[in-house]
C-alpha positions as CSV (number, residue, x, y, z in Angstrom):
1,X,-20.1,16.1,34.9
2,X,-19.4,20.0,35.6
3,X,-20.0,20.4,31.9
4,X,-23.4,18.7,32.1
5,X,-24.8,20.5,35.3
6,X,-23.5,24.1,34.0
7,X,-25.1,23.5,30.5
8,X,-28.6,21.7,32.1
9,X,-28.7,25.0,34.4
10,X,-28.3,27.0,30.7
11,X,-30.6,25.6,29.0
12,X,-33.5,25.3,31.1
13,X,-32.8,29.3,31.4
14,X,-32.7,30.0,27.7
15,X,-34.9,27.4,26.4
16,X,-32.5,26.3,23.6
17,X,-32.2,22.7,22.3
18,X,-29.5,21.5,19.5
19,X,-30.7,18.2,18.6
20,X,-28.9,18.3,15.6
21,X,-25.4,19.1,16.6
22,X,-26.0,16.6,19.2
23,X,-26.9,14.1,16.8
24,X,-23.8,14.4,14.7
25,X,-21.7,14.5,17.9
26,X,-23.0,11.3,18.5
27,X,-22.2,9.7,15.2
28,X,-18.8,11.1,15.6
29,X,-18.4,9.4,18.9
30,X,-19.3,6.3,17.9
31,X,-16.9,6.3,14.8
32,X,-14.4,7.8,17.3
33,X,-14.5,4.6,19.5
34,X,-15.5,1.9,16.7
35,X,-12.3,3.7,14.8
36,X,-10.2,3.6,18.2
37,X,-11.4,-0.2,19.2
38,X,-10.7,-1.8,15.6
39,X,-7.1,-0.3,15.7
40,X,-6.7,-1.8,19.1
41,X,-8.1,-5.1,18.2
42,X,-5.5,-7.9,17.4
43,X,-7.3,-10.3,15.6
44,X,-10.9,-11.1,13.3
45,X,-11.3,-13.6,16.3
46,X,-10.8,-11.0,19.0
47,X,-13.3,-9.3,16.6
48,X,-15.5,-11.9,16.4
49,X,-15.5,-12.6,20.9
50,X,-15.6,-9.0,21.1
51,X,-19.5,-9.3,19.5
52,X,-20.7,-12.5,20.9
53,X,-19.7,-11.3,24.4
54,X,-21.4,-8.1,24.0
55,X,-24.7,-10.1,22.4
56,X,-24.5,-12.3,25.4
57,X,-24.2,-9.3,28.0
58,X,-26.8,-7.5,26.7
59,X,-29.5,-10.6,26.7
60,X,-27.7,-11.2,30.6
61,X,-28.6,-7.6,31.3
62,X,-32.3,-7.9,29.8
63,X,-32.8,-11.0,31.7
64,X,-31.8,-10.1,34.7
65,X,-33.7,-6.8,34.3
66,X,-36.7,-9.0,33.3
67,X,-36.8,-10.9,36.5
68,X,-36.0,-8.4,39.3
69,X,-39.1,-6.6,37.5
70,X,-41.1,-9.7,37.9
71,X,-40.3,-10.0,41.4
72,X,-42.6,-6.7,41.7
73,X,-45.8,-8.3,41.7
74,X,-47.8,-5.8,38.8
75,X,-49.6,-6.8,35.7
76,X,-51.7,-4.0,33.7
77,X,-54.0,-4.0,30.6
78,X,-51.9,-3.6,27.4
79,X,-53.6,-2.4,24.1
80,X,-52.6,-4.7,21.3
81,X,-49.5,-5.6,19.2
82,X,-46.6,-3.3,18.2
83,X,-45.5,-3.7,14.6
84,X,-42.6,-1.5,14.8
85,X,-39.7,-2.0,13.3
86,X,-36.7,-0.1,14.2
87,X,-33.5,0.4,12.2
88,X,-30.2,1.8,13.6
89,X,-28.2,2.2,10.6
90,X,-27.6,6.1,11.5
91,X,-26.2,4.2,14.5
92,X,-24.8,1.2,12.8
93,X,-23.2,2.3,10.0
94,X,-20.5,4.5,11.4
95,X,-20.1,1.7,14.2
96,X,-19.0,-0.7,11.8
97,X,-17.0,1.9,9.5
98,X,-15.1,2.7,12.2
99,X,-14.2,-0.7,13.0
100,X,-12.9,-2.3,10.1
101,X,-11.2,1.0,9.4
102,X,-9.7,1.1,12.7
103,X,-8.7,-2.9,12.0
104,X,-7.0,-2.6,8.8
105,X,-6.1,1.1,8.5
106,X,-4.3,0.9,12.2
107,X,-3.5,4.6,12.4
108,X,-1.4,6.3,15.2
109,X,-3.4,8.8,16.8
110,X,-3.9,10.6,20.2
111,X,-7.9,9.0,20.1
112,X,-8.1,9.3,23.9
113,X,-7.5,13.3,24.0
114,X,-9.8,13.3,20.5
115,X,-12.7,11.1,22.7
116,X,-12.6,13.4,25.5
117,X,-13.1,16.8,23.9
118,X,-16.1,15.3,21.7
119,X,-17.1,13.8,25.3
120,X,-17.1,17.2,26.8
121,X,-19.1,18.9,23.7
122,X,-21.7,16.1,24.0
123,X,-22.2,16.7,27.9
124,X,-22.9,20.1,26.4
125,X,-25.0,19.5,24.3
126,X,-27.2,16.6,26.0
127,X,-27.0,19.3,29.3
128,X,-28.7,22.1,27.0
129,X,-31.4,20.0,25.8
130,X,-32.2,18.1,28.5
131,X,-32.2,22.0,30.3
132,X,-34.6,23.4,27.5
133,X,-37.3,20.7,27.7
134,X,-37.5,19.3,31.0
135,X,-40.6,20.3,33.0
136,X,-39.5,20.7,37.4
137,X,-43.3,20.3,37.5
138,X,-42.8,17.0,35.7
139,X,-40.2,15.5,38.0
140,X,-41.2,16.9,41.6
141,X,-45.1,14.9,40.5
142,X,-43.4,11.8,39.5
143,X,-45.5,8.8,39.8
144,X,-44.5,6.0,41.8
145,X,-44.7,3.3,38.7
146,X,-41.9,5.6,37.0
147,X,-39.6,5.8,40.5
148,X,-40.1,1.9,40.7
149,X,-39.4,1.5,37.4
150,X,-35.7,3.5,38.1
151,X,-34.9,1.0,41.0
152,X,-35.6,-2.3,39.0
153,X,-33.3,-0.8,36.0
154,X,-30.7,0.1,39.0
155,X,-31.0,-3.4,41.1
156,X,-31.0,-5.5,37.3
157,X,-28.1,-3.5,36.4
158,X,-26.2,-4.1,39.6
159,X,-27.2,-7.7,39.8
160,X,-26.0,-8.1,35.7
161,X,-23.0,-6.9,37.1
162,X,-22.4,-9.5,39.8
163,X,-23.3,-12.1,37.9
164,X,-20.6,-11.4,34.9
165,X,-18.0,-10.7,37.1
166,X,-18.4,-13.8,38.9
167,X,-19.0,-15.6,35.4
168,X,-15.6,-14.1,34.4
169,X,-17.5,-12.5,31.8
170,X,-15.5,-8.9,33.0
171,X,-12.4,-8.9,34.7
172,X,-13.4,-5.7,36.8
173,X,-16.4,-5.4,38.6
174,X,-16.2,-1.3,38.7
175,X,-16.7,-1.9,35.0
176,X,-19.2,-4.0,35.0
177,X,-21.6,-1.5,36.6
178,X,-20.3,1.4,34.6
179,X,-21.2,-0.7,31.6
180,X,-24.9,-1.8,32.3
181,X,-25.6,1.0,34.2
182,X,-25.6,3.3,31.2
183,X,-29.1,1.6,30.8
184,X,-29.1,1.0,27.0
185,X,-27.7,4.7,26.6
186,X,-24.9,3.3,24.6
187,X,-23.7,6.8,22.9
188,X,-22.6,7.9,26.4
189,X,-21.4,5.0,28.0
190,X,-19.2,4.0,25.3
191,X,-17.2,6.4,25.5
192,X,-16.6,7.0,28.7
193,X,-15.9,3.5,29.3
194,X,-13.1,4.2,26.6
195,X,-12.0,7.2,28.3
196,X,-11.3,4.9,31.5
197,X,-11.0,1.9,30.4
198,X,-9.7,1.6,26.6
199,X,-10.7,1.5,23.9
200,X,-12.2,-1.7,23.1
201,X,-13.8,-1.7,26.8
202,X,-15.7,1.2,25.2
203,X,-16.7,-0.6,22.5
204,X,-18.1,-3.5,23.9
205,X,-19.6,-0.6,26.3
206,X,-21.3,0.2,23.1
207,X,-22.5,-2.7,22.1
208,X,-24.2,-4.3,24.8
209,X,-26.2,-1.3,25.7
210,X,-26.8,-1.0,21.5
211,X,-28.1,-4.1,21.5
212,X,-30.1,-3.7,24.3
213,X,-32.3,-1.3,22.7
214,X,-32.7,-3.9,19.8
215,X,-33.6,-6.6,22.2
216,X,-36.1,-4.3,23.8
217,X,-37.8,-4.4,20.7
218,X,-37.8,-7.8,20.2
219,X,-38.7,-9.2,23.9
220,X,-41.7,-6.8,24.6
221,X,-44.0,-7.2,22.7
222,X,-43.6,-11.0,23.8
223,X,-43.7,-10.2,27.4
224,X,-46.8,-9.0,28.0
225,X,-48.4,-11.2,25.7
226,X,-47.4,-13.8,28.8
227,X,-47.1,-11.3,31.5
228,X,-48.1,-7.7,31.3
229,X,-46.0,-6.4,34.1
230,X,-45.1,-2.9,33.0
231,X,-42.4,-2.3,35.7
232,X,-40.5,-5.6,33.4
233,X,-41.3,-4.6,30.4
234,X,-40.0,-0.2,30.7
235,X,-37.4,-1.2,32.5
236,X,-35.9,-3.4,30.0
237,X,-35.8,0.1,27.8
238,X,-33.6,1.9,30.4
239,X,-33.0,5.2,29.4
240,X,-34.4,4.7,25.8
241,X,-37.5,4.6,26.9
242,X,-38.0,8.3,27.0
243,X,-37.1,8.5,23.1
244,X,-36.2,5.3,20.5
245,X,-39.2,3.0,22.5
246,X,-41.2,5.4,23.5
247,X,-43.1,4.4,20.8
248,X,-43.3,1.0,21.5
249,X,-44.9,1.5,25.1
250,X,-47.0,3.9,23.6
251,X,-48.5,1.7,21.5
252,X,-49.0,-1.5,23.9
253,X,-49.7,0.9,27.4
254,X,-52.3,3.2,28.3
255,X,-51.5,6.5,28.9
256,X,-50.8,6.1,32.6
257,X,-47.8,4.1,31.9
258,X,-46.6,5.7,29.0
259,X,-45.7,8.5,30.9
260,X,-44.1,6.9,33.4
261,X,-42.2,5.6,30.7
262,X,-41.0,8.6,29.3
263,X,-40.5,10.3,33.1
264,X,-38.5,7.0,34.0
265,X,-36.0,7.1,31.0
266,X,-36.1,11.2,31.2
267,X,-34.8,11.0,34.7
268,X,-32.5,8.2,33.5
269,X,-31.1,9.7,31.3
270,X,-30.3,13.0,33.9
271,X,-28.6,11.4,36.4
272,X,-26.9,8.7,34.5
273,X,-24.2,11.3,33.6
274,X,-23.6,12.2,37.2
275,X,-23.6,8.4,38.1
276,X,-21.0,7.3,35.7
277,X,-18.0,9.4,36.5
278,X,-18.5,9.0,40.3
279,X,-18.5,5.2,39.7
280,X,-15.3,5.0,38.2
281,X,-14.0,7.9,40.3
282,X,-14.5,5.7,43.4
């Protein structure tokens, strides 16, 4: 977190971004943890729960999201059909590599010194180019759709949380919150679940907040075809929002509320590395 604050303060002085080093940082993390998980992993049928469970969280999470959004009483004009398709292979590929590599190969390696020092260098990284591009103006005039937006991703994430505890879904309910309140940013949250929590903790992590950036994709165009309540339908995004379905609002909202989707996920995605660590730190 120290990391993240020094480099944010940085780069918002020298205006310097390194999206490409942070890009291969990230594929490194998540061949790190896939890599790390599959060697942990006893069984194809742990392999096997492992995925349903995180498919199931991840629909629990946009569910849940979906109705504490609803219960904000707001419906807007939306501007026609989205036909885009995303694909994550960048992001899916080394996922699964690292898995069955991790499952068959079984090496003997210090992965949880390895994950933290690629951890520190992507708080680095994210802090410089979060620094270099975001505008003070920007947050001190940010509109109240985007800061209602923020509280129905933080109640849907907290009430997700509840509800799979209770469920027995996740034995700890500390992790639980860690784990859908990384808001669909699944490159951060997996690891540091795995930091705290092991390794395949980290990669379900992963997982449900990976697939809930597909989902997003796939429930939102169909939700405001029945009810165009924008505060729903960003939240659902999280974090991603402000990048990978940015796109997608763009193309169904007017202007209005694709900025607030892209200040909601933006100040997402700032805090969510400060709210992590003092979760599991309390």
């Amino acid at each position: 977190m120290a990391i993240y604050v020094m480099a944010l303060v940085i780069g918002k002085v020298i205006k310097r971004s390194f999206p490409k080093i942070g890009d291969a940082i990230v594929l490194t993390l998540i061949f790190s943890i896939a890599f790390w998980g599959g060697s942990q992993i006893g069984s194809g049928e742990t392999l096997a729960n492992v995925l349903i469970g995180s498919i199931v969280m991840a629909f629990l999470v946009v569910l849940t999201t979906l109705g504490v959004g609803l219960a904000f009483n707001k419906e807007t004009t939306v501007k026609g059909q989205s036909n885009l398709v995303l694909t994550q292979l960048k992001y899916g590929i080394p996922l699964v590599v690292g898995l069955a590599f991790g499952f068959f190969v079984r090496p003997s390696l210090p992965f949880g010194t390895i994950i933290n020092y690629e951890l520190y260098a992507l708080a680095l990284i994210i802090g410089f180019n979060m620094g270099s591009e975001i505008k003070l103006r920007a947050i001190f005039n940010v509109t109240k759709e985007a800061l209602v937006t923020i509280i129905v991703v933080i109640l849907g994430a907290l009430a997700c949380a509840g509800l799979s505890y209770e469920l027995g879904l996740l034995p700890n309910l500390k992790l639980a919150i860690v784990m859908f309140m990384g808001a669909g940013w699944y490159s951060y949250t997996g690891p540091i679940v795995s930091t705290y929590y092991g390794p395949v903790y980290g990669v379900v992590a992963f997982l449900i907040n990976f697939f809930r950036e597909q989902i997003t994709f796939l429930i939102v165009p169909l939700l405001v075809k029945v009810r165009p309540n924008p505060y729903s339908a960003i939240a659902i995004g999280g974090a991603t929002s402000m990048d990978t379905t940015l796109g997608l609002y763009s193309s169904i909202f007017s202007g209005e509320y694709s900025l607030s989707a892209m200040i909601s996920g933006a100040l997402l995605t700032l805090v969510i590395p400060i709210i992590l660590p003092l979760t599991i730190s309390i």
